[in-house]
DRENLO-989645 format. One record per residue: x negated, y negated, z of N, C-alpha, C, O in turn; residue number from 1; residue in one letter. Coordinates in nm, 2 decimals. Layout:
N
+--------+--------+--------+--------+--------+--------+--------+--------+--------+--------+--------+--------+------+------+
|    n.u |    n.v |    n.w |   ca.u |   ca.v |   ca.w |    c.u |    c.v |    c.w |    o.u |    o.v |    o.w | resi | resn |
+--------+--------+--------+--------+--------+--------+--------+--------+--------+--------+--------+--------+------+------+
|      X |      Y |      Z |      X |      Y |      Z |      X |      Y |      Z |      X |      Y |      Z |  NUM |    a |
...
+--------+--------+--------+--------+--------+--------+--------+--------+--------+--------+--------+--------+------+------+
END
This chain:
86
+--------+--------+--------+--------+--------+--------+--------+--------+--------+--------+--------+--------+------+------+
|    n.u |    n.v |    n.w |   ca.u |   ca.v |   ca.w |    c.u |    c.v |    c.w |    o.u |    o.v |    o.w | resi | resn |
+--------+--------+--------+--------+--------+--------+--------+--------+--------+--------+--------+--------+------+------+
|  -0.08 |   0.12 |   0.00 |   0.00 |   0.00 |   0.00 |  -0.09 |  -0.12 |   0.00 |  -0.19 |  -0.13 |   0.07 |    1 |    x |
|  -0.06 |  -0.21 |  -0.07 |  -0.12 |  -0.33 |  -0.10 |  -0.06 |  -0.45 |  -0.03 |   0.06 |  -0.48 |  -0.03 |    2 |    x |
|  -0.19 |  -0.52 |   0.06 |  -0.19 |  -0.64 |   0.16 |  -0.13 |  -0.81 |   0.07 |  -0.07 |  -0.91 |   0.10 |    3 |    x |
|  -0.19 |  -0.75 |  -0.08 |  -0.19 |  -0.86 |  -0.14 |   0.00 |  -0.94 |  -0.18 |   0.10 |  -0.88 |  -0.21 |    4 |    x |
|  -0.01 |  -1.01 |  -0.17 |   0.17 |  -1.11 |  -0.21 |   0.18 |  -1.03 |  -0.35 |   0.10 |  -1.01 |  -0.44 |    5 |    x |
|   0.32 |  -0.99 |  -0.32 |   0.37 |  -0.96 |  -0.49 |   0.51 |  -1.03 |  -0.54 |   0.62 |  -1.02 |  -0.49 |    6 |    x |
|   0.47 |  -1.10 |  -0.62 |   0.57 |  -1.22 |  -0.69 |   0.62 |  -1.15 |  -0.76 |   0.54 |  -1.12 |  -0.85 |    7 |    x |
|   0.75 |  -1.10 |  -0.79 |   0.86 |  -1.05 |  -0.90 |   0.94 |  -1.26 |  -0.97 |   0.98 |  -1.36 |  -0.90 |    8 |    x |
|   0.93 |  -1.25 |  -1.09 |   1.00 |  -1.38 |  -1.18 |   1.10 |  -1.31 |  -1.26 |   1.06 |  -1.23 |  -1.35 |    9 |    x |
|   1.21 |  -1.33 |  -1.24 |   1.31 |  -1.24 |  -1.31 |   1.31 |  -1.33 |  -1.41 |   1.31 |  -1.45 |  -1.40 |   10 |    x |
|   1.31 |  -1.24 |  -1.56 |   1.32 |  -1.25 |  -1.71 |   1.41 |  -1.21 |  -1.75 |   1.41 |  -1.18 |  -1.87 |   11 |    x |
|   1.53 |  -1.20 |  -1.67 |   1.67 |  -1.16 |  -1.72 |   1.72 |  -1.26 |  -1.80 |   1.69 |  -1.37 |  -1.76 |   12 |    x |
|   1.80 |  -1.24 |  -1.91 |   1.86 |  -1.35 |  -1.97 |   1.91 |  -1.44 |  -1.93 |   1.91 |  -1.54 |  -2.01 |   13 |    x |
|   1.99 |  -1.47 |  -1.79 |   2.04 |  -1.56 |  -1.70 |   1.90 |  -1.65 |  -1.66 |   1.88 |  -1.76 |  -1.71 |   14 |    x |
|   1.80 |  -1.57 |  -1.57 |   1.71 |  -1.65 |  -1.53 |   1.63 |  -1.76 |  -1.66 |   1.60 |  -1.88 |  -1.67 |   15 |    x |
|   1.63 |  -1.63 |  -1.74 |   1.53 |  -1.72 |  -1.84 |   1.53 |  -1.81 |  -1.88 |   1.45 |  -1.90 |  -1.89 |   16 |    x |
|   1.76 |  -1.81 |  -1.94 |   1.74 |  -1.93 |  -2.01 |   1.77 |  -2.01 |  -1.92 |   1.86 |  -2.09 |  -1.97 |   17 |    x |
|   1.75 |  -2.03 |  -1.82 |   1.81 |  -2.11 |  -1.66 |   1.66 |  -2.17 |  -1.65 |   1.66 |  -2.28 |  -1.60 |   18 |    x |
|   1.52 |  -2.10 |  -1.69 |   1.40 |  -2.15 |  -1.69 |   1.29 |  -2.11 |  -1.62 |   1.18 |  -2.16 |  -1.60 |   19 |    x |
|   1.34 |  -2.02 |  -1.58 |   1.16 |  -1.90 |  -1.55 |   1.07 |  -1.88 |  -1.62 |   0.98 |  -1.82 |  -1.56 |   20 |    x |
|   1.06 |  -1.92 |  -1.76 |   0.92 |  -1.90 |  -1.84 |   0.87 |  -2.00 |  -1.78 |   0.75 |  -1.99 |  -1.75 |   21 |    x |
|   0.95 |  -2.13 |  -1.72 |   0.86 |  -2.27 |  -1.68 |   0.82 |  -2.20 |  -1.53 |   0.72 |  -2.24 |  -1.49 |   22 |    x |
|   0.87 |  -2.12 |  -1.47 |   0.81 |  -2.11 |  -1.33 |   0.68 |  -2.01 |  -1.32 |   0.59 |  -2.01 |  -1.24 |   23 |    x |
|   0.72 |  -1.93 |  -1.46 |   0.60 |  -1.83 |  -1.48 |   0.52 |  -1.94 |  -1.52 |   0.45 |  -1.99 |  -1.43 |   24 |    x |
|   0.51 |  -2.00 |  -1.62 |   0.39 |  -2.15 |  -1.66 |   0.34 |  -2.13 |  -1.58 |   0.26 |  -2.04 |  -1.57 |   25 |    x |
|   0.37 |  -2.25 |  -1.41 |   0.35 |  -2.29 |  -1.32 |   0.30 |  -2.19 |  -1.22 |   0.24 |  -2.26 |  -1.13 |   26 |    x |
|   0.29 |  -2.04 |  -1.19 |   0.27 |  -1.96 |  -1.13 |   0.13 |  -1.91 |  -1.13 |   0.04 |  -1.90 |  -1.05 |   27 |    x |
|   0.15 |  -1.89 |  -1.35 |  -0.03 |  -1.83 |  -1.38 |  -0.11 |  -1.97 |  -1.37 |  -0.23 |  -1.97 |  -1.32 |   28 |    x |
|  -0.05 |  -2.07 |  -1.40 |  -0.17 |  -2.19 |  -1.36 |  -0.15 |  -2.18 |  -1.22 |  -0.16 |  -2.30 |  -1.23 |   29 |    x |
|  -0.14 |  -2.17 |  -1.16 |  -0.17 |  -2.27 |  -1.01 |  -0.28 |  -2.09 |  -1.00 |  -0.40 |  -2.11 |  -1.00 |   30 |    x |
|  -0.26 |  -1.98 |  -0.99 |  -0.32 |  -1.86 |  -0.98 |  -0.49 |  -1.88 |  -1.03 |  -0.60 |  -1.88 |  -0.97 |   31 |    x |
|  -0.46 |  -1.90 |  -1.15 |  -0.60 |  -1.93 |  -1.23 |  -0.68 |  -2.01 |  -1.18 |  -0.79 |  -1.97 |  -1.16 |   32 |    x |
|  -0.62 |  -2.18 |  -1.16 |  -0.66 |  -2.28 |  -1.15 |  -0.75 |  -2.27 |  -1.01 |  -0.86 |  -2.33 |  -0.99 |   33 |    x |
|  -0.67 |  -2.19 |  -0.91 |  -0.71 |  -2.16 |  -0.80 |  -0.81 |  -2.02 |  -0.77 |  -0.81 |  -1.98 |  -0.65 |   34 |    x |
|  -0.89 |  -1.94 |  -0.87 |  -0.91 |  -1.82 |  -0.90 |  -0.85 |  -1.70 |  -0.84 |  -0.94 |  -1.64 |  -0.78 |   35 |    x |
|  -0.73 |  -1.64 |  -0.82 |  -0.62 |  -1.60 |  -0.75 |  -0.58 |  -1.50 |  -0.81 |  -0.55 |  -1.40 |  -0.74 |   36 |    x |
|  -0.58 |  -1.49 |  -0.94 |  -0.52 |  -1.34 |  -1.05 |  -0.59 |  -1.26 |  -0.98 |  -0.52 |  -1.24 |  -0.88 |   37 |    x |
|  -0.65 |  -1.22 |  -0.97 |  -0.68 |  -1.08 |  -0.92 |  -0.66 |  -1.07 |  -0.74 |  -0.70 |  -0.96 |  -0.69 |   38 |    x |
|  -0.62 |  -1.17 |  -0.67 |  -0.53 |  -1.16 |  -0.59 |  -0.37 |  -1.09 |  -0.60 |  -0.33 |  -1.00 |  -0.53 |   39 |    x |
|  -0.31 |  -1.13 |  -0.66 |  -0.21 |  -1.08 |  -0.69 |  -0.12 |  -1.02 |  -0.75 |  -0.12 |  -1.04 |  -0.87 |   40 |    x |
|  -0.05 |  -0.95 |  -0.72 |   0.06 |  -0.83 |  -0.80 |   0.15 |  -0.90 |  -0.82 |   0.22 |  -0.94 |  -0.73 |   41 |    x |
|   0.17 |  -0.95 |  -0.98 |   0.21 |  -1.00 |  -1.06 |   0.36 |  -0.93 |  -1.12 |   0.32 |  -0.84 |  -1.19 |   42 |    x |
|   0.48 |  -0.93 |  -1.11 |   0.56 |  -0.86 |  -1.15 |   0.65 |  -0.97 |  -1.25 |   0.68 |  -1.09 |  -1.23 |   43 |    x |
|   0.68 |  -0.88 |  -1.37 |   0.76 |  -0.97 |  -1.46 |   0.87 |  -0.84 |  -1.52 |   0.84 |  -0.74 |  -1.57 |   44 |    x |
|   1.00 |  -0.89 |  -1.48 |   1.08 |  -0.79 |  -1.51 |   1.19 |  -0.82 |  -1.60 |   1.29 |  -0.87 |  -1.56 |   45 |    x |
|   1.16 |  -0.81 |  -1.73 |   1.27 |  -0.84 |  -1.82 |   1.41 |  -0.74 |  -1.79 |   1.52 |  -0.78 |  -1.83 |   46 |    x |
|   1.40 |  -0.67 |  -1.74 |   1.54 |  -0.61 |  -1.73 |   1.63 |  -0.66 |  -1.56 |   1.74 |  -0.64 |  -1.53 |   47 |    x |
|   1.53 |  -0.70 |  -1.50 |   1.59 |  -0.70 |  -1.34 |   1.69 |  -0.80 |  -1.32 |   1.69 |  -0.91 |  -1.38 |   48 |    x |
|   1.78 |  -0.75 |  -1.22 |   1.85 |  -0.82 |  -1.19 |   1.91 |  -0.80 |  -1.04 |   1.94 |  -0.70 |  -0.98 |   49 |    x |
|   1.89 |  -0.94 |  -0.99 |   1.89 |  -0.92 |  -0.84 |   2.08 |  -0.94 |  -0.82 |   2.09 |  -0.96 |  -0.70 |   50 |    x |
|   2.15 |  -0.95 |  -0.85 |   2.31 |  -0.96 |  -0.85 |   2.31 |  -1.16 |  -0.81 |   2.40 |  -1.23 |  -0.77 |   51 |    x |
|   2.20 |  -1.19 |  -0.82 |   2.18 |  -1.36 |  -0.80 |   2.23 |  -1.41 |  -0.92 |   2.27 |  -1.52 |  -0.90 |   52 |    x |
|   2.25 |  -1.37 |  -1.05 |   2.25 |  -1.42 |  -1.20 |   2.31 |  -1.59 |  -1.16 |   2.23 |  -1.68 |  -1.15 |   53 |    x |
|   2.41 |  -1.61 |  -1.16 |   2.46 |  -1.74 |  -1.10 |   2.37 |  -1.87 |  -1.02 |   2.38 |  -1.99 |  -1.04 |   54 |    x |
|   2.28 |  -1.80 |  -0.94 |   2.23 |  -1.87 |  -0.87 |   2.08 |  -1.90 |  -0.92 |   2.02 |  -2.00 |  -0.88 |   55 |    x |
|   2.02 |  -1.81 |  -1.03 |   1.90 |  -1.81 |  -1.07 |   1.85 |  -1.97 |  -1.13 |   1.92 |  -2.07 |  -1.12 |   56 |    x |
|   1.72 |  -1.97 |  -1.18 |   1.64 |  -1.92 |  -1.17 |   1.59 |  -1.85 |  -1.03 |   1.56 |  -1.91 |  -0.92 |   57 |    x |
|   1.59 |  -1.71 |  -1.05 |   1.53 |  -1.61 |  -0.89 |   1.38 |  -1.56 |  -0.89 |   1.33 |  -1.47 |  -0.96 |   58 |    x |
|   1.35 |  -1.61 |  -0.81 |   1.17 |  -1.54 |  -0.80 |   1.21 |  -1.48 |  -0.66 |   1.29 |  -1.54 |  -0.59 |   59 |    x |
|   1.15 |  -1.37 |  -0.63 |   1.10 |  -1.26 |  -0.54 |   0.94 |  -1.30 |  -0.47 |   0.84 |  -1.32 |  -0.54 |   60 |    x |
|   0.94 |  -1.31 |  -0.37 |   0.81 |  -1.32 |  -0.30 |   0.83 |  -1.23 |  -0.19 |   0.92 |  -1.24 |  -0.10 |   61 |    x |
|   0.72 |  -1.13 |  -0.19 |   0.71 |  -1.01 |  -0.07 |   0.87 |  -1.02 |  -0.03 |   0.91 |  -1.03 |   0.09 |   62 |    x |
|   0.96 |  -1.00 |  -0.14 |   1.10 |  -0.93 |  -0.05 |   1.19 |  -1.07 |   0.01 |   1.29 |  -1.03 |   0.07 |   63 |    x |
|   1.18 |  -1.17 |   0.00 |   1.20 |  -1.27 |   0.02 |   1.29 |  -1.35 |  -0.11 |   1.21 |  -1.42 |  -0.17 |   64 |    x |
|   1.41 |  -1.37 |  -0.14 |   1.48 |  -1.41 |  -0.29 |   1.48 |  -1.54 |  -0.22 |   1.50 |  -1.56 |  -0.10 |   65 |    x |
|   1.43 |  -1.65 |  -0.36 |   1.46 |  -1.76 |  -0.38 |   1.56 |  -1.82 |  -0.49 |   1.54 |  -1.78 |  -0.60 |   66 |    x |
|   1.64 |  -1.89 |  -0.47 |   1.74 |  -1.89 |  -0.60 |   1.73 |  -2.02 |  -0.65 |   1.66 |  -2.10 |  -0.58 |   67 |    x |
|   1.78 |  -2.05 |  -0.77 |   1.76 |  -2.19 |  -0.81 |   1.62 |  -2.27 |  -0.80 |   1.61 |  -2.38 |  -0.75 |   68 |    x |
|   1.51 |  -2.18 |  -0.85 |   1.39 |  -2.21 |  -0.84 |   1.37 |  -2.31 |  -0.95 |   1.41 |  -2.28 |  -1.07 |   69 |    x |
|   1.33 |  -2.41 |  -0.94 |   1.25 |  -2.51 |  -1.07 |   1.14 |  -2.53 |  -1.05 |   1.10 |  -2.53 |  -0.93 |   70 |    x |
|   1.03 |  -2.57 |  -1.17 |   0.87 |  -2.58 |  -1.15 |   0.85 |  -2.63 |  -1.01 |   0.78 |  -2.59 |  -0.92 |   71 |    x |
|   0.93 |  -2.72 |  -1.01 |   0.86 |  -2.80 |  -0.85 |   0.90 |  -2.70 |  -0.71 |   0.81 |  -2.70 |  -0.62 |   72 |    x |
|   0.96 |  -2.65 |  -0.70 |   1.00 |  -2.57 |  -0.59 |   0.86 |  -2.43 |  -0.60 |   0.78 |  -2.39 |  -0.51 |   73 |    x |
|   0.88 |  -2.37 |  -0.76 |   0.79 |  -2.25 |  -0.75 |   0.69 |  -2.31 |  -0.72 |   0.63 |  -2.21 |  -0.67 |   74 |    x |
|   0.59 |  -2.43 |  -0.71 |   0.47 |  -2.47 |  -0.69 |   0.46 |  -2.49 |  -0.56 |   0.34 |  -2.49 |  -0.52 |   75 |    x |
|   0.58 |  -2.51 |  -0.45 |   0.57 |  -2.51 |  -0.30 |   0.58 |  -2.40 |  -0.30 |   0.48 |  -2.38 |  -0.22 |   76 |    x |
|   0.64 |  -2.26 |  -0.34 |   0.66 |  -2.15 |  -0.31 |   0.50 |  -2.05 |  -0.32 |   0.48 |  -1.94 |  -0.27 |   77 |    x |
|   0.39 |  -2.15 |  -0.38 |   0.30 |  -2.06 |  -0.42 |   0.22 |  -2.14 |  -0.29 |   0.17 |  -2.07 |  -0.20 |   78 |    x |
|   0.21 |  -2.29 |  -0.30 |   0.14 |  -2.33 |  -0.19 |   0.17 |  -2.26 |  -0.04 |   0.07 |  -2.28 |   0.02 |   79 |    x |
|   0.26 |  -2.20 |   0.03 |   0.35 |  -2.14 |   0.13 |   0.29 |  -1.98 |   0.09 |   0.32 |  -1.89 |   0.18 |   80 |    x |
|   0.23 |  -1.95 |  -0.02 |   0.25 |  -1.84 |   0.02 |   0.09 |  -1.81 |   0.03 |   0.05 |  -1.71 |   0.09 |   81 |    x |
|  -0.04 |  -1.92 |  -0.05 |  -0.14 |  -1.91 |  -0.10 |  -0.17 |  -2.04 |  -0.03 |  -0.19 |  -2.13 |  -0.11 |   82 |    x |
|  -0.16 |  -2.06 |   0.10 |  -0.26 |  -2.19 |   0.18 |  -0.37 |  -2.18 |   0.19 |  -0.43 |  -2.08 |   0.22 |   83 |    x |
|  -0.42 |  -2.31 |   0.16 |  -0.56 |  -2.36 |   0.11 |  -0.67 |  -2.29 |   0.22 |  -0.65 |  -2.28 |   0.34 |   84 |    x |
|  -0.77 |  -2.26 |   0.15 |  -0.87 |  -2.20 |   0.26 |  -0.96 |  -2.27 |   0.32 |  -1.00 |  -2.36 |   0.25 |   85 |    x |
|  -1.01 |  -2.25 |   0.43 |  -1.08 |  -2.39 |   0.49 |  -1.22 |  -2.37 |   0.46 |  -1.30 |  -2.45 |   0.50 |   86 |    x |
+--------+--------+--------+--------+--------+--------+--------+--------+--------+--------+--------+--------+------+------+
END
């Protein structure tokens, strides 16, 4: 079992066109930008659906649903989950 955060970005048709490709954007850059990919288990599920479809865009963090995610929210969502190291 793995210690590392695992982010599911739902790519269901609801989420997407609601705008998760913008949260995924915002996800691999802040990852990259920060050298972090290979910190994390990265989940991208074109078929999932959390029964949120309404409330989407839905990102998953360790088990945790956020609904109505927009770039600006997923970017506190990554700082909260990936705080700065001293």
């Amino acid at each position: 079992m793995s210690d590392r955060p695992h982010i599911t970005i739902c790519m269901g048709s609801s989420c997407f066109a609601r705008g998760n490709e913008k949260n995924l954007a915002v996800c691999e850059k802040f990852l990259a930008d920060r050298g972090l990919r290979d910190e994390i288990d990265l989940e991208l599920a074109a078929s999932l659906c959390t029964g949120n479809c309404a409330k989407g865009p839905v990102v998953i963090v360790d088990g945790q649903t956020y609904t109505g995610v927009d770039p600006l929210v997923m970017n506190d969502i990554l700082l909260k989950t990936f705080p700065a190291r001293a």
